[in-house]
C-alpha positions as CSV (number, residue, x, y, z in Angstrom):
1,X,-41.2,-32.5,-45.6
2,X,-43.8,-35.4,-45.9
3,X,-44.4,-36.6,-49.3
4,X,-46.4,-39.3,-48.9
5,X,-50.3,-37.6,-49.0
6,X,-53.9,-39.0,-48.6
7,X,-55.3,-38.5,-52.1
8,X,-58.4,-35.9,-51.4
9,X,-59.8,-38.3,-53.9
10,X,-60.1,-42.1,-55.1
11,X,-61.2,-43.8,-58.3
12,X,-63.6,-47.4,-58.5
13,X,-60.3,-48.6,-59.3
14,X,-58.7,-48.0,-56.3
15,X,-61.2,-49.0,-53.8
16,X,-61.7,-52.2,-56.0
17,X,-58.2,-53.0,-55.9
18,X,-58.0,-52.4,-52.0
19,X,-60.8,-55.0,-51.2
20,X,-63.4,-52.1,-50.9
21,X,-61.4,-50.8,-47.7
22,X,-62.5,-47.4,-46.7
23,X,-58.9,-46.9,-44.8
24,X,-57.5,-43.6,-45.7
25,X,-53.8,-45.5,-45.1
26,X,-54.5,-47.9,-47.4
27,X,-54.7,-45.1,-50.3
28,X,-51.5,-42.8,-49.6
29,X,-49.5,-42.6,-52.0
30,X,-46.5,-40.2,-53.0
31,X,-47.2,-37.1,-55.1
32,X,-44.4,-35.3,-56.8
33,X,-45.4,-32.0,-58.1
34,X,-42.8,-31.8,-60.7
35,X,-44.1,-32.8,-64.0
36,X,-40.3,-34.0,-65.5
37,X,-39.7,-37.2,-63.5
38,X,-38.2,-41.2,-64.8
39,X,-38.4,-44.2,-63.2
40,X,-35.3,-45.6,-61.6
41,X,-35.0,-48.6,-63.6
42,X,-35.4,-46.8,-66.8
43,X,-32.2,-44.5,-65.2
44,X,-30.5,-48.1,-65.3
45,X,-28.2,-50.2,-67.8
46,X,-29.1,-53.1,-65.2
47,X,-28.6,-54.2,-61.5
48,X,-26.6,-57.0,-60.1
49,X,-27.9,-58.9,-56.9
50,X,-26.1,-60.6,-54.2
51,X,-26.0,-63.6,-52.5
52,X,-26.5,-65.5,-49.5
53,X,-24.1,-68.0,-48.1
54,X,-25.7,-68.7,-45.2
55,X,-24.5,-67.9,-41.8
56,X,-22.3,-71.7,-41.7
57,X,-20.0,-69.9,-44.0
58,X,-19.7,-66.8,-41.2
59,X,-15.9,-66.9,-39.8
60,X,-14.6,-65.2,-37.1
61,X,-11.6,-63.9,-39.4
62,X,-11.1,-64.2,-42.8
63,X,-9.4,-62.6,-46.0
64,X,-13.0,-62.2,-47.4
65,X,-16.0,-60.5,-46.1
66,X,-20.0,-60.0,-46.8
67,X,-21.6,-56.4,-47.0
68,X,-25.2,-57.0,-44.7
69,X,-28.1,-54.9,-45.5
70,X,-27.1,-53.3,-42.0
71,X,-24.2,-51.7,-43.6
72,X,-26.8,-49.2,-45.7
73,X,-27.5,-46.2,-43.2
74,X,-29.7,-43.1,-44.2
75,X,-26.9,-41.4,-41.7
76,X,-24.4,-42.2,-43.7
77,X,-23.6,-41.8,-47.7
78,X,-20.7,-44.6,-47.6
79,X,-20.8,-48.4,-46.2
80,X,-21.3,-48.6,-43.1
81,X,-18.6,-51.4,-40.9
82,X,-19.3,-51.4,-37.9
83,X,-20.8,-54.2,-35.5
84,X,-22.1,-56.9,-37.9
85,X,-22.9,-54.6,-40.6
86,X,-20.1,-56.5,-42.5
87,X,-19.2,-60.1,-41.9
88,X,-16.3,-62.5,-42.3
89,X,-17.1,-64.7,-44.9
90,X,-15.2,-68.3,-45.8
91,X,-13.7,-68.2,-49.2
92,X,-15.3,-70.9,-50.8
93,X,-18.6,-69.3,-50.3
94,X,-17.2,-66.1,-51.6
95,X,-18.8,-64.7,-55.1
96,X,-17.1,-61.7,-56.1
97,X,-18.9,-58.7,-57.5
98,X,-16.1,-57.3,-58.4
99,X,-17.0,-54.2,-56.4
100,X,-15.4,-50.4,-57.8
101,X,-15.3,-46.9,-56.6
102,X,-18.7,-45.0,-57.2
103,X,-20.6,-48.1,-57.3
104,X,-24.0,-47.7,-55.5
105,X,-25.6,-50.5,-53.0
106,X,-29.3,-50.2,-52.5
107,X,-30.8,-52.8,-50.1
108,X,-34.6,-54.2,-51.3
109,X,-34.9,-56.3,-47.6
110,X,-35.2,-55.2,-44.4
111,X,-33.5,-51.5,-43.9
112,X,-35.4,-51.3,-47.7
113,X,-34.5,-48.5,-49.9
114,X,-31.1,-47.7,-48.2
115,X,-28.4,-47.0,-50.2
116,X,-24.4,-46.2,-49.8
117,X,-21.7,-45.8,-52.5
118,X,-18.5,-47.9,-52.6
119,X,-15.6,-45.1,-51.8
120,X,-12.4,-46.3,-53.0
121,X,-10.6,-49.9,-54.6
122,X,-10.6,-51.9,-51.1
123,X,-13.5,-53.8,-51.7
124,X,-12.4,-56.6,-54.1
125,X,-13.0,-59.1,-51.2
126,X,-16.0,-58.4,-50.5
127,X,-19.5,-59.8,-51.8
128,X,-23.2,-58.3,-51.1
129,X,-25.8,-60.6,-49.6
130,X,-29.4,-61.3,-51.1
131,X,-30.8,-58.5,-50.0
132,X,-28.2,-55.9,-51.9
133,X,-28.0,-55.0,-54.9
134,X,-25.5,-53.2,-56.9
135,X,-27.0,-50.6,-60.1
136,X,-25.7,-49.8,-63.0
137,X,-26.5,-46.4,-63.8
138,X,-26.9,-44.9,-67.5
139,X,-26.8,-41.3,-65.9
140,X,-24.7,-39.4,-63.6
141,X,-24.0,-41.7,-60.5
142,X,-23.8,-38.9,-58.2
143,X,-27.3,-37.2,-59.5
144,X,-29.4,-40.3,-58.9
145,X,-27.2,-41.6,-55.5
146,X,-28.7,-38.0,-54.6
147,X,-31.8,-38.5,-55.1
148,X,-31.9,-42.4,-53.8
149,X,-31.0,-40.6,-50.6
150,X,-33.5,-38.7,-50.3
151,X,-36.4,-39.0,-47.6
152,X,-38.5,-38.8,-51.3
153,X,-37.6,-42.0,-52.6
154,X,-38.0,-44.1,-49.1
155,X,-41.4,-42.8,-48.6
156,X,-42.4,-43.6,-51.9
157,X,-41.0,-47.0,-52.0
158,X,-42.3,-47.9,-48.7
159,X,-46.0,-46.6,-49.6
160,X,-45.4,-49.5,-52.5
161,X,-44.5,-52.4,-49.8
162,X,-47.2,-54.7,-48.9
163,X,-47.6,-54.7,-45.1
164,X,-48.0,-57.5,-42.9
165,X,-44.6,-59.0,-43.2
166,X,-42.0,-59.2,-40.2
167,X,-39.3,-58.3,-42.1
168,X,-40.3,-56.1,-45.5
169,X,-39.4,-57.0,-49.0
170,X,-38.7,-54.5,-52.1
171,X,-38.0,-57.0,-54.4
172,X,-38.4,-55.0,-57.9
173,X,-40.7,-52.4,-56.6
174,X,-38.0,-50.0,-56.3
175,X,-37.7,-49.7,-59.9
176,X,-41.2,-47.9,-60.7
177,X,-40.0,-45.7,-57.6
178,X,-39.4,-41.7,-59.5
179,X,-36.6,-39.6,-59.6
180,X,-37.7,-35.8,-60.6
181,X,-35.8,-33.7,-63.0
182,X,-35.2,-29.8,-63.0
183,X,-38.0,-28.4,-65.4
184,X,-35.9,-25.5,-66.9
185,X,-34.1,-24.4,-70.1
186,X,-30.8,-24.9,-68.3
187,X,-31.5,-28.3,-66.7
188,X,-28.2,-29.9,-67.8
189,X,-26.2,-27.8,-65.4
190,X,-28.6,-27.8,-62.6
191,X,-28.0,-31.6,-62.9
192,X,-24.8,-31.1,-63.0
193,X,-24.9,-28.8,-59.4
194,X,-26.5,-31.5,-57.6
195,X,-24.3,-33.8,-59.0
196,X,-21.3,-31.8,-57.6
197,X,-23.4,-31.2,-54.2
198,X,-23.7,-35.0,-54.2
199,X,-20.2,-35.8,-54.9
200,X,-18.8,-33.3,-52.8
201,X,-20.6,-34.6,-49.3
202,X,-19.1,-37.9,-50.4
203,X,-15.8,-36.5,-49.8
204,X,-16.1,-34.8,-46.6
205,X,-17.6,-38.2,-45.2
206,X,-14.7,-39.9,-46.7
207,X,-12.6,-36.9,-45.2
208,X,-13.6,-37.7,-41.5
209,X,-13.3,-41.3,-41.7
210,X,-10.0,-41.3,-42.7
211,X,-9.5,-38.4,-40.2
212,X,-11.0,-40.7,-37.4
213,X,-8.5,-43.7,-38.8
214,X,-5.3,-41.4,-38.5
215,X,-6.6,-40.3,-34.6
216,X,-6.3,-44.4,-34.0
217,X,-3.6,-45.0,-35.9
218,X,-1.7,-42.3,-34.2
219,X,-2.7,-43.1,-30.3
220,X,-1.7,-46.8,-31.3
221,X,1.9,-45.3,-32.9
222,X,2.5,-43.8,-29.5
223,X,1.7,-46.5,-27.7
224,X,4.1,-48.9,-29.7
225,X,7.1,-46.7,-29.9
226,X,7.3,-45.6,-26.5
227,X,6.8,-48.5,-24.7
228,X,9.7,-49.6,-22.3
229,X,7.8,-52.6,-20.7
230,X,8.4,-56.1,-21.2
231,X,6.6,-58.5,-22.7
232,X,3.0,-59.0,-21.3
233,X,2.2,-62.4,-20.0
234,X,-1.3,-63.5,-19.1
235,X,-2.2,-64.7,-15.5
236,X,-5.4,-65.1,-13.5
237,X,-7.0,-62.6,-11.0
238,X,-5.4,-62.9,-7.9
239,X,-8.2,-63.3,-5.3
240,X,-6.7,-59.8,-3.8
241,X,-8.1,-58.0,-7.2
242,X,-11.5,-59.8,-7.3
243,X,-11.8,-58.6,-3.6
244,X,-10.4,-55.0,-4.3
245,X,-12.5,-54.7,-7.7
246,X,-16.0,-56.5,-6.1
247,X,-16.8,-57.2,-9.7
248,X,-17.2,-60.4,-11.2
249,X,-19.5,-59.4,-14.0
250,X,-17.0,-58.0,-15.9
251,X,-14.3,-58.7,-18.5
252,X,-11.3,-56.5,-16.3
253,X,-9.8,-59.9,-16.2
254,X,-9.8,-61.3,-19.6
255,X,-6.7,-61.6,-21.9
256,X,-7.7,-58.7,-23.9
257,X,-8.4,-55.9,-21.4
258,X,-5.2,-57.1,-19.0
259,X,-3.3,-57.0,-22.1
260,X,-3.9,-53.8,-23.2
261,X,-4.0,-52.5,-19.0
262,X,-0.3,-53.8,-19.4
263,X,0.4,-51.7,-22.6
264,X,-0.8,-48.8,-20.9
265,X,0.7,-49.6,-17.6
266,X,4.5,-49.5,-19.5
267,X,4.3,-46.7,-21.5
268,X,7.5,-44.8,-21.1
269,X,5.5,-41.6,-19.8
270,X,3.4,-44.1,-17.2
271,X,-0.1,-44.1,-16.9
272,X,-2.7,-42.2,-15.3
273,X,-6.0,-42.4,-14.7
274,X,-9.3,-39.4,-15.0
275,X,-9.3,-38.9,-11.1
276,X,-5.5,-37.9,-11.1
277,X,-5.9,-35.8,-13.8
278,X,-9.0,-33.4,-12.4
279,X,-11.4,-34.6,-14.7
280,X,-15.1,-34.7,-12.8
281,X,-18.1,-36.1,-14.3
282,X,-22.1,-35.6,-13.8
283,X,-24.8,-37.6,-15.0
284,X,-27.4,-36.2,-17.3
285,X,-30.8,-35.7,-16.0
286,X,-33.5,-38.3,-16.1
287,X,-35.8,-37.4,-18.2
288,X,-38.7,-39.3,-17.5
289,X,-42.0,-38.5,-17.4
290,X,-42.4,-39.6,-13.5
291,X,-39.7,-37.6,-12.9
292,X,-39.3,-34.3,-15.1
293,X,-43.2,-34.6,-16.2
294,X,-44.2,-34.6,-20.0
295,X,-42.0,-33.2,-22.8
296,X,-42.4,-32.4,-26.5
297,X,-39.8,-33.8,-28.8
298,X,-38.7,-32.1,-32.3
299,X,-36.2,-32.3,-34.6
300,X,-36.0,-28.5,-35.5
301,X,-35.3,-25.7,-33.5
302,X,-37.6,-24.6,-31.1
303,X,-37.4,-21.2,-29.6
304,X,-36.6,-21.2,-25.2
305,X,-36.9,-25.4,-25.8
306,X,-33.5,-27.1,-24.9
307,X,-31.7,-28.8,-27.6
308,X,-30.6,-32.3,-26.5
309,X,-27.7,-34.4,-26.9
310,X,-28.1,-38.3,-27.2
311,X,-25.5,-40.8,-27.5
312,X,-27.9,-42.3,-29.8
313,X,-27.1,-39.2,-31.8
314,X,-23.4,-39.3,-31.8
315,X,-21.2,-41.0,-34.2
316,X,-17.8,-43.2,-33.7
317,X,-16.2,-40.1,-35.5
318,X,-17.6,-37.6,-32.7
319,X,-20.1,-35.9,-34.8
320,X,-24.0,-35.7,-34.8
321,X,-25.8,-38.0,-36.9
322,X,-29.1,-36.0,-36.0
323,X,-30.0,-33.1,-33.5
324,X,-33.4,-33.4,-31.8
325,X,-35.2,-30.5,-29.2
326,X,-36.4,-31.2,-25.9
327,X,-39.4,-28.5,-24.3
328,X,-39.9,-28.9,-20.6
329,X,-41.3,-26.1,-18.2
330,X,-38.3,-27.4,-15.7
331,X,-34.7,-26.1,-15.3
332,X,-32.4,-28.9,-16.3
333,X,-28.9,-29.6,-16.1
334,X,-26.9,-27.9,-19.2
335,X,-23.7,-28.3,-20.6
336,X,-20.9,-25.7,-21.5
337,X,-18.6,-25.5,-24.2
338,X,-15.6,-27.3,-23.7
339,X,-18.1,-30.6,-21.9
340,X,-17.2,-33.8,-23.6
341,X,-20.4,-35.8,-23.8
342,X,-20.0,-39.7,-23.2
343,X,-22.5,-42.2,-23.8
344,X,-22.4,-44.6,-20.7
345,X,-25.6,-46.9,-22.0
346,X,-26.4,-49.3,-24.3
347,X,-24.7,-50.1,-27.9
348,X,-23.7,-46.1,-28.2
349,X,-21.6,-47.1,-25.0
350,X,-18.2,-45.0,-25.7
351,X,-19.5,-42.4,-28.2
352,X,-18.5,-39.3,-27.1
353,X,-18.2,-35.6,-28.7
354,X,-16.6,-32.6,-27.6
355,X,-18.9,-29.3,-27.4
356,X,-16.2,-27.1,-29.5
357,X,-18.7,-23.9,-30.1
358,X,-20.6,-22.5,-27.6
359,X,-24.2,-24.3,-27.0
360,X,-27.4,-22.5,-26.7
361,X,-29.6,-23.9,-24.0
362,X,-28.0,-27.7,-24.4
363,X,-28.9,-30.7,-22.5
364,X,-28.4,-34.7,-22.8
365,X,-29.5,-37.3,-20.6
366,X,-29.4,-40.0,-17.8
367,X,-27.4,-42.4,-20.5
368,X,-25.0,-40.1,-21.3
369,X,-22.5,-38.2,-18.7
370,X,-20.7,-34.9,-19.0
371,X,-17.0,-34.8,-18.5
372,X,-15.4,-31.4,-17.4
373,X,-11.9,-30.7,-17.0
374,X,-11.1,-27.7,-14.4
375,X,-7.8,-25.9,-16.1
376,X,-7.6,-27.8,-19.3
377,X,-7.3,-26.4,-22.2
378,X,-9.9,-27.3,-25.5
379,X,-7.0,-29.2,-26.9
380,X,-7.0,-31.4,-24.3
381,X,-10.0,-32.1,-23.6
382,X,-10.4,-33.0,-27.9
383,X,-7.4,-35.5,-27.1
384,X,-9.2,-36.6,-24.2
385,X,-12.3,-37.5,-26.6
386,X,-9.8,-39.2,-29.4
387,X,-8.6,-41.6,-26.7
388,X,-12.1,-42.3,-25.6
389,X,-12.6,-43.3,-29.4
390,X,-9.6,-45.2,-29.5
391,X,-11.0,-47.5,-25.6
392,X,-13.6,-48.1,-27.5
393,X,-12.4,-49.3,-30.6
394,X,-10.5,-51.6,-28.8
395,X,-13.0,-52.9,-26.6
396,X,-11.9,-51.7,-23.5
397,X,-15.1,-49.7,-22.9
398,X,-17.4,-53.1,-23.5
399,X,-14.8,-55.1,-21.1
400,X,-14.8,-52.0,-18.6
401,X,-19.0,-51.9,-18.8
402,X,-21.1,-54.2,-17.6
403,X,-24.6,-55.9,-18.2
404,X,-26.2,-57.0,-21.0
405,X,-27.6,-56.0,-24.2
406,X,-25.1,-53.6,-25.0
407,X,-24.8,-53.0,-20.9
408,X,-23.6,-49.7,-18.8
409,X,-20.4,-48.2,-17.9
410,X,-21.7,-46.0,-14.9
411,X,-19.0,-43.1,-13.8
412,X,-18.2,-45.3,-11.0
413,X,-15.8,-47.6,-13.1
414,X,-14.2,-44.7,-14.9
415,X,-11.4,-45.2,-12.9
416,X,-10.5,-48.7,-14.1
417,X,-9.9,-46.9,-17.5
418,X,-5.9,-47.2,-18.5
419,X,-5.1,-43.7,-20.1
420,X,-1.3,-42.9,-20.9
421,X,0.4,-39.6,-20.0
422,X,0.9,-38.6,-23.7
423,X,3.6,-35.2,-23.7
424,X,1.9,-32.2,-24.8
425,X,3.1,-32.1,-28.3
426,X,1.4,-35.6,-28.8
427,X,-1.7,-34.2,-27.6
428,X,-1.6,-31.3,-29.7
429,X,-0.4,-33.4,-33.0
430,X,-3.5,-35.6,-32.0
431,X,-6.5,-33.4,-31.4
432,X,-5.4,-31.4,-34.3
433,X,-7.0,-34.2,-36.6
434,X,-10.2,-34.0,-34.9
435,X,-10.3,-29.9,-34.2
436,X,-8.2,-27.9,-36.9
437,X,-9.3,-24.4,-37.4
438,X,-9.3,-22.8,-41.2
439,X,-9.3,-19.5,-42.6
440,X,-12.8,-18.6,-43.7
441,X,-13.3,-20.6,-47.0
442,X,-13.8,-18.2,-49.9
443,X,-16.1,-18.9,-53.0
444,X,-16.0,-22.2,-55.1
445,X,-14.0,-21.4,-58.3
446,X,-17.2,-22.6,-60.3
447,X,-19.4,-25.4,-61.1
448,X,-16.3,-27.4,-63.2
449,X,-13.9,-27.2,-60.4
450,X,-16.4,-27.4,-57.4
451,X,-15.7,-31.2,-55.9
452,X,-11.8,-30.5,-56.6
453,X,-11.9,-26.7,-54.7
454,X,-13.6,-29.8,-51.7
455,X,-11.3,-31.8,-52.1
456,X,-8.0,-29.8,-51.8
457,X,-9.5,-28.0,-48.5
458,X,-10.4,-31.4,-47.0
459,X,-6.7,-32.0,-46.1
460,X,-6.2,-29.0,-44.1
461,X,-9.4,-29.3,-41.9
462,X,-10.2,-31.6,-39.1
463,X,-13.4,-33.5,-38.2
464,X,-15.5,-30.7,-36.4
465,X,-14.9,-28.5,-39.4
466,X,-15.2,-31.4,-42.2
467,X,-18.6,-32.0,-40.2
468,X,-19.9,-28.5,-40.4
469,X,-19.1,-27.9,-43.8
470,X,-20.5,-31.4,-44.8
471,X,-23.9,-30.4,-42.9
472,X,-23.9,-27.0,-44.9
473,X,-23.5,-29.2,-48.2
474,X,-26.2,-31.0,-47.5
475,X,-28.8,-28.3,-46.4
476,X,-28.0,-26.9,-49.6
477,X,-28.4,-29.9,-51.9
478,X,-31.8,-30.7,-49.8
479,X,-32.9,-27.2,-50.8
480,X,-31.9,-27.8,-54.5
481,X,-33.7,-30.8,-54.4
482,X,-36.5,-29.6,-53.2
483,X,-37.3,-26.8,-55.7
484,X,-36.5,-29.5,-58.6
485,X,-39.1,-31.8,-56.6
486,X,-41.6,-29.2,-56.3
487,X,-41.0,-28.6,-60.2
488,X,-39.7,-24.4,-59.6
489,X,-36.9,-22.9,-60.9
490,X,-32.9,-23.3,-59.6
491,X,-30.6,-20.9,-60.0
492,X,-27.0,-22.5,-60.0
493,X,-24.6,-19.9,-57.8
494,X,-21.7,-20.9,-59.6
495,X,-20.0,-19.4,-62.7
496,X,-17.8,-20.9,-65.0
């Protein structure tokens, strides 16, 4: 919903104060219906701010680090590491903040009004840069984290920001930005249900990264302990492998990609590669306008429209960070259950997801390719995806692609992909962390034991189901939210 509104309306005042501009823009503003709102900063005990260092203090490697503004994402509720989100940071520069579990970052520069919560005690080497800063909350952490993510206090905070800059500023502004309160006789548990809504999507996100890190870990365990090659030893192309490859823009011969084509190449089980195996491939459809005429875009269903997969759209963890809907009059290429989706293109180079549940009338396109494997089971084609992951977090996908500005990896060099011929039983053990099937989850205890009843089924469920449970966490807090916002009544499900 859009909160920010043209008043139907304006005072002297305002056109005064807007240099007699007649520009309906200039007046919108954010109107909460809710009559029980409070400022953030009088929600605060106080607000630490970071530093910057400067970028002579950057390091390639160090034993200290410095949480960007880029590491605050509306997709996601924790930090946010990857590319140069965080940075390695030389010790002397370092100023600690002394960073805890539960704290909450909100960035007032650039990506302003972003937020993420610290999730666990790993972060005592790390600082926050200038345009972070850490709050101090005087209520429940998890209530007002939930409402700082909200599309509510963005919009508001923008409509606050002066325009005109390159690169916008928050600087205190966010503080005068409101937070609504339930309205109601019972408000104190209400709080309390968002609260455990809040904290509880916290721990399914935390669930699938660690999830995501165990997939890695493992694939790299395998790799170690049932290697029977010697010792790799670097060596220039030979001029017969520049001429068999034609390729020179590429990094198939630097240290890091021949080093890991050797660790591939002596795994005790040999190596393999997608040909060999049956999988086939098929680009997306090109959906430009020259060539599939004009489409509609939305972000909510739309009946007989196609719903369209992105690599844009995908996370490292093989989950969708949004869903979008593509209407067309033409008949485009869809994708079955079972399709593994790879992005080819660009920085989501290497994302990939695997369509577990049967799609409706599913499409993706020309950046992103479907992989299909003729025989295999789901199983396999989820371990399949995890060792995609696992190229890409080690850089073989960037060395394998070429071009620049995040480049291409076009079907065509698929095959100079090393993949191991992992037994059976390490495929299972494997794609069991991403795809784990659970009994139908029964009621919540109650409010009190709500994040711990979360908790405790976390462990036995991979990343597809952590996923969907997490999305129908958060539909249901946005709904919460929204009667609180609109200033109606909640009625909490859950008995005590």
């Amino acid at each position: 919903m859009q909160y920010l509104r043209v008043p139907r309306t304006i005072t002297s005042v305002d056109l005064v104060a807007r240099g007699l501009s007649w520009s309906p823009s200039m007046y919108r503003r954010v109107e909460i219906p809710s009559t029980k709102t409070k400022t953030v900063g009088s929600l605060l005990d106080g607000w630490d701010k970071g530093s910057d260092p400067g970028s002579f203090y950057y390091l390639p490697s160090s034993t200290h680090y410095l949480i960007r503004t880029k590491a605050l994402q509306d997709h996601s509720t924790l930090i946010y590491p990857k590319g140069d989100a965080i940075t390695a940071l030389n010790p002397r520069a370092f100023e600690s903040p002394n960073l805890s579990d539960g704290d909450i970052l909100l960035s007032k520069d650039s990506n302003i009004g972003e937020c993420a919560m610290v999730d666990g005690e790993r972060w005592k080497n790390y600082a926050i840069s200038g345009g972070v800063v850490r709050l101090r909350p005087k209520i429940d952490r998890f209530y007002l984290f939930a409402f700082l993510k909200h599309q509510l206090f963005r919009e508001e905070l923008y409509s606050m920001v002066p325009r005109g800059a390159t690169i916008a500023h928050a600087n205190t502004l966010w503080l005068d930005c409101k937070i609504p309160f339930p309205n109601q006789p019972d408000s104190a548990r209400v709080e309390d249900y968002v609260s455990a809504l809040m904290e509880a999507i916290v721990e399914k996100e935390r669930a699938i990264r660690d999830r995501n890190n165990a997939i890695l870990q493992a694939i790299d365990i395998e790799l170690a302990d049932a290697n029977a090659g010697s010792g790799f030893v670097y060596s220039h192309p030979s001029r017969n492998e520049v001429a068999g490859a034609l390729r020179f823009d590429t990094g198939l011969y630097c240290r890091g990609f021949r080093a890991f084509k050797h660790r591939v190449d002596s795994y005790r089980h040999g190596p393999t590669t997608l040909a060999a195996m049956g999988v086939r491939s098929r680009r997306g459809p090109n959906l430009a306008v020259s060539v599939i005429g004009r489409s509609l875009y939305a972000e909510t269903y739309k009946a007989g429209w196609y719903e369209l997969i992105r690599a844009v759209n995908v996370s490292e963890y093989g989950t969708f960070v949004r869903r979008e809907w593509l209407g067309n009059r033409r008949k485009l290429m869809t994708v079955s259950r079972g399709d593994l989706i790879l992005g080819c293109e660009g920085f989501g180079k290497g994302r990939s997801i695997v369509l577990i549940d049967a799609p409706g009338r599913t499409t993706t396109n020309f950046h992103a390719t479907a992989l299909y494997w003729p025989g295999a089971t789901i199983e396999q084609v989820i371990w399949l995806r995890c060792y995609f992951a696992f190229l890409r977090e080690q850089g073989v996908i960037d060395w394998v692609g070429v071009g620049g500005s995040g480049g291409h990896m076009s079907p065509e060099y698929f095959e100079y992909l090393p993949i191991p011929r992992f037994p059976e039983d390490v495929q299972l053990r494997i794609a069991a962390l991403y795809h784990s099937p659970a009994s139908a989850a029964p009621k919540p205890p109650g409010l009190s034991k709500f994040v711990e009843y979360h908790r405790t089924r976390n462990a036995a469920l991979g990343i597809w189901q952590l996923d969907r449970e997490l999305k129908g966490l958060q539909a249901e807090l946005a709904d919460v939210q929204e009667l609180i916002i609109q200033g109606k009544t909640v009625k909490v499900p859950l008995q005590d």
